[in-house]
N, C-alpha and C positions, 0 to 999 in steps of 0.2 A: 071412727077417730083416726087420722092421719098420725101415723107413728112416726118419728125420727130415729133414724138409724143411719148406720154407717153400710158402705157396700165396697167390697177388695176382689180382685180376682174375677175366674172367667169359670165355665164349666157347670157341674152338676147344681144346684142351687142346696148351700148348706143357709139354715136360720142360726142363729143365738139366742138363746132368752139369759138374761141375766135375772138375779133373785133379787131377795125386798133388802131395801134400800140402797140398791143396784144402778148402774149407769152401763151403757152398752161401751164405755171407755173402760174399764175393767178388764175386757175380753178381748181387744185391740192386739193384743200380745199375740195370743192365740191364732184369733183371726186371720190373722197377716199370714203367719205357717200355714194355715188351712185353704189360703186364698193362694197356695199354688197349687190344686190340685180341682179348686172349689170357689161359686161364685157365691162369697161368703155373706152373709147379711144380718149385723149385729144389731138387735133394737134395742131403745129405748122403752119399754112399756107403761102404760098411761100411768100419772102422775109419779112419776120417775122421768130424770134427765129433761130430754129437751122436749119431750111429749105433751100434750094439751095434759090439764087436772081434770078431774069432772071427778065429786059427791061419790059418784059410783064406784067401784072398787071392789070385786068378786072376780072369781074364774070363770064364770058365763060373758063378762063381761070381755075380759082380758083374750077369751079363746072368741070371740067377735072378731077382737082388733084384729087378732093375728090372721082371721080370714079373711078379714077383707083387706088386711096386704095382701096377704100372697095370689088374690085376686087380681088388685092393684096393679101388681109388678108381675102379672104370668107366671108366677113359679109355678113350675112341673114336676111333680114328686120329688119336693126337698126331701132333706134331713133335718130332723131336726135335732139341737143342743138346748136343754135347759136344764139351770143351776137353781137349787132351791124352790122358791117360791117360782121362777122358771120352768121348773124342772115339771109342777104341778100343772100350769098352764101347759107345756106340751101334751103331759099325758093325758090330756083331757082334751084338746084339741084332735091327738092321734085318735079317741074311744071315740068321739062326735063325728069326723072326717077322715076316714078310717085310707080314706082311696087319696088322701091329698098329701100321704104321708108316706115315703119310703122306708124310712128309718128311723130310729128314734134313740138316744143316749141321752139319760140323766144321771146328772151328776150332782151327787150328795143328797139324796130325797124318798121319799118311799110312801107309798099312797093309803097308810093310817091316817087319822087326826094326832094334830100335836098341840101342845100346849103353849102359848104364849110365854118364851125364856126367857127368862132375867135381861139376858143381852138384849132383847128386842126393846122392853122396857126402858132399859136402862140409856137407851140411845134415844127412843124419844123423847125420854127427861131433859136428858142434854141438852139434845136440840130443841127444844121448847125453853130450856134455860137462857140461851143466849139472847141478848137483846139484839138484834142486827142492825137496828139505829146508832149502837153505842160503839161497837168495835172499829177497832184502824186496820187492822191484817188479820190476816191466817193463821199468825200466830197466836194471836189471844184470843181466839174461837180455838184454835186446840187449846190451848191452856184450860178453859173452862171445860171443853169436853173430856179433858183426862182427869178431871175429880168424878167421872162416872163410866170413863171407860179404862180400865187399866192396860187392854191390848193397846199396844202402839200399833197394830195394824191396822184394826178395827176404826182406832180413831183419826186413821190417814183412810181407811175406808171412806166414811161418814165426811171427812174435810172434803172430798174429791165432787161432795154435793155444795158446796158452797163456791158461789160466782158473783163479780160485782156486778152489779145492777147499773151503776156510775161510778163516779171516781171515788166518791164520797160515801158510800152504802153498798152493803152486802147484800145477800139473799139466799134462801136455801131453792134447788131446783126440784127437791122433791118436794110434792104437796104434802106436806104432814099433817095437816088435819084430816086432810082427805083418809088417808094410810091409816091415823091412828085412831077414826070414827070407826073405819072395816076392821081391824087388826082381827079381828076371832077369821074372818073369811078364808083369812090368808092360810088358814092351820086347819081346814077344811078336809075328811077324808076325800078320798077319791070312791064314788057310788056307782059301781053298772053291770046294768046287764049284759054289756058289750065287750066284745074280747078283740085288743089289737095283736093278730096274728102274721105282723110284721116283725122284722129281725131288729131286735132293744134290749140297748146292755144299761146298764144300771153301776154307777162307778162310787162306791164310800170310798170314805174319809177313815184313817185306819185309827185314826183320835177320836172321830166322830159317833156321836148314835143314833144321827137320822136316820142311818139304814141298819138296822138289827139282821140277824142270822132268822129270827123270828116272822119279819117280816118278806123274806124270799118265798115261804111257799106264797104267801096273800100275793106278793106281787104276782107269781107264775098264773094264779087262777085270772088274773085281769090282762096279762101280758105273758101268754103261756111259751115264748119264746125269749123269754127273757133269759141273758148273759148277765153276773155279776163278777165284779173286779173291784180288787180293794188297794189304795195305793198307801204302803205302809208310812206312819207318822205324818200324815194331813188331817188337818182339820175340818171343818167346814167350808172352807175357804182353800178347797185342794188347786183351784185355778190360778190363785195367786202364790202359793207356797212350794207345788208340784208343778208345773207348768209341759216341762220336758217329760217326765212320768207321763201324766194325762195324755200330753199329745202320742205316746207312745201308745199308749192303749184305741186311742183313737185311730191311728196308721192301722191297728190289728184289725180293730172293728170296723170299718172302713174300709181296708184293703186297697188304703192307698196312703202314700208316706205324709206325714204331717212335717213339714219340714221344718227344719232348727235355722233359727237366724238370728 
C-alpha cells in the first residue's frame, strides 16, 4: 500500500506514526522543529488521512506498509516516532526489523492489551451519527459531534478528518467501517520472543494510564534498553497539549536540539 505522507528537512531519516483516528497533519508542528536537524517523514497510515482504505486493519498489516516505504524511499536506519496506536505499529515493526531501526520513541503507549475506551466508542458513534449528505459546514458536524464528545479538543481532533468532496457534500477521510469492523486489533498486546536491543525511550502522559509504573518492567523484558519520561499534566494527546516539553525530551533523546519556532 502507497502511504501519503508529508516530508520536511534534510539529514538522518526520522518517521512519525500518528495514533487511531490520527492524521499525519497533527504532527506537522513537531515535524517542522525536527526537520532541522532531521529528514522528517510524517505518514498517513492506511485508512486514515490521505492513504488508500482496504477491509484489512491489524499491526501485521500496518508494520507491511511501513516496510515497504522505507524500502520505497531508501531510508537508512531511521528513527522511529509513534503516538498511540503509532506507537504499537513501531514497536512491532522495531521486534520484526530489528536492523532497519536505529531508534525508537513512543509516545503515550505500552505493549499490554487494552480495552476498547468509552472515548473510542464514543467518536465512532458520532461519526456514524452524522449524515454527510445533510450538513452545510463544519460547524454543524461539530455541533452534532459535541452531544457525544464533551472535549473540545477531541472534537477539533475528529473535525480535522472531515474534507469536502465538492462544494456541496462532505466526507469523513478516515475509513470508519474499515477501523470500526478491526477496532479489538488496534488494543492488541505486543507478543515476542524478540528483544529490540536498540536505544527506546517510552514518554507518558502524566494524566494518562496508558503507560503504568506496572507496566516498565513488561516493557524492559521486550525493549531492555528502554528509557521512560513522564511529562507532567498531559493527557494522551501529550503532542498537542505539550508540544515544547516533548520536543525537549526528544533533543535529550536524540542529542540533537529539536528546535522551537
Amino acid at each position: 500500500m502507497k502511504l501519503f505522507h508529508r516530508k520536511y528537512g534534510e539529514g538522518q531519516p526520522l518517521i512519525i506514526l500518528h495514533g487511531l483516528f490520527g492524521i499525519s497533519d497533527n504532527w506537522v508542528t513537531i515535524g517542522r522543529r525536527l526537520a532541522e536537524k532531521f529528514e522528517v517523514y510524517i505518514l498517513d497510515q492506511r485508512n486514515h488521512g490521505q492513504s488508500p482504505h482496504s477491509d484489512v486493519f491489524n499491526y501485521y498489516a500496518m508494520v507491511e506498509d511501513l516496510y515497504e516505504f522505507i524500502e520505497n524511499h531508501q531510508l537508512f536506519n531511521p528513527i522511529i516516532i509513534g503516538h498511540s496506536m503509532g506507537g504499537k505499529v513501531a514497536m512491532n515493526f522495531a521486534l520484526e526489523h530489528p536492523s532497519k531501526v536505529s531508534k525508537l520513541i513512543i509516545v503515550d503507549m505500552s505493549v499490554r492489551k487494552y480495552s476498547a475506551r468509552q472515548i473510542h466508542l464514543n467518536i465512532i458513534e458520532a461519526m456514524n451519527t452524522i449524515d454527510l449528505t445533510k450538513i452545510d459546514s463544519r460547524e454543524e458536524a461539530g455541533d452534532i459531534l459535541s452531544e457525544y464528545i464533551k472535549s473540545e479538543r477531541i472534537k477539533l481532533f475528529v473535525l480535522k478528518n472531515l474534507y469536502h468532496i465538492n462544494n456541496n457534500r462532505y466526507g469523513w477521510r478516515i475509513n470508519l467501517k474499515g477501523i470500526s469492523d478491526n477496532l479489538e486489533n488496534v488494543f492488541e498486546e505486543i507478543k515476542s520472543s524478540m528483544t529490540f536491543d536498540q536505544p527506546a525511550l517510552f514518554i507518558k502522559g502524566g494524566l494518562s494510564d496508558y503507560i503504568l509504573e506496572d507496566d516498565y518492567k513488561l516493557i524492559k523484558t521486550i525493549f531492555p534498553l528502554a528509557e521512560f519520561e513522564t511529562i507532567k499534566n498531559a493527557s494522551h494527546w501529550i503532542h498537542a497539549e505539550k508540544p515544547n516539553e516533548l520536543c525537549t525530551l526528544f533533543s535529550k533523546f536524540l542529542e540533537k536540539d529539536c528546535e522551537f519556532i
